[in-house]
C-alpha positions in Angstrom: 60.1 136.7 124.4 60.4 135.2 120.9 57.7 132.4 120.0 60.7 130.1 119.6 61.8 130.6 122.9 58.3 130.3 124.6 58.0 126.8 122.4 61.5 125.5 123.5 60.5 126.4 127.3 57.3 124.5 127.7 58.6 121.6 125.4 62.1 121.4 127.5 61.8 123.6 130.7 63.1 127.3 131.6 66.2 125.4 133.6 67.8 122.2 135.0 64.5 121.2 137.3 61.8 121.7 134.9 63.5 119.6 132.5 64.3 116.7 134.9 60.2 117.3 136.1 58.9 116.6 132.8 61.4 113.3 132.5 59.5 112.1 135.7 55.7 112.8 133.7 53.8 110.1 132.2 54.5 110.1 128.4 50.7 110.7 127.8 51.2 114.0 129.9 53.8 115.2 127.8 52.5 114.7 124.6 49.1 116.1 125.3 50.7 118.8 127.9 48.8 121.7 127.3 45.2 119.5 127.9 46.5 118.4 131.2 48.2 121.6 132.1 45.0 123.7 131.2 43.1 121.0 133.4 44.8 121.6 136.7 46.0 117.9 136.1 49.8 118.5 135.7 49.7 120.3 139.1 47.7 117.9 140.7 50.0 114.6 139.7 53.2 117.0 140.5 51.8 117.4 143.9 50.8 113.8 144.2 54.2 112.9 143.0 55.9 115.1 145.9 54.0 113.9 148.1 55.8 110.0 147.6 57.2 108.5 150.4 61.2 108.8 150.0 61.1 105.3 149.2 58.5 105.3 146.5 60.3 108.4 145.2 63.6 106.8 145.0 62.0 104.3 143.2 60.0 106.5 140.8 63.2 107.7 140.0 65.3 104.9 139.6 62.4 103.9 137.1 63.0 106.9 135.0 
């Protein structure tokens, strides 16, 4: 794969729900990605953020 395509893909997302995951991360997270993804952090708040209650999801998302 062409660097400009790995760059575009781990600044946007390979599809639709990677790109709307990395609208829900903390701005901090995306600008300092790769510390936090070569930390086990990114997975850890993804999880965390699964694990909402549908309410506090729906309101994550409104938030967003």
């Amino acid at each position: 794969m062409e660097k400009e395509n790995l760059f575009f893909e781990e600044a946007f997302g390979k599809n639709e729900q990677e790109f709307e995951k990395l609208l829900f991360m903390p701005e901090v997270m995306i600008i300092y990605r790769f510390y936090y993804k070569d930390n086990g952090i990114t997975e850890k708040w993804w999880q965390c953020f699964n694990n909402l209650s549908p309410e506090k999801l729906a309101v994550a998302k409104k938030n967003y």
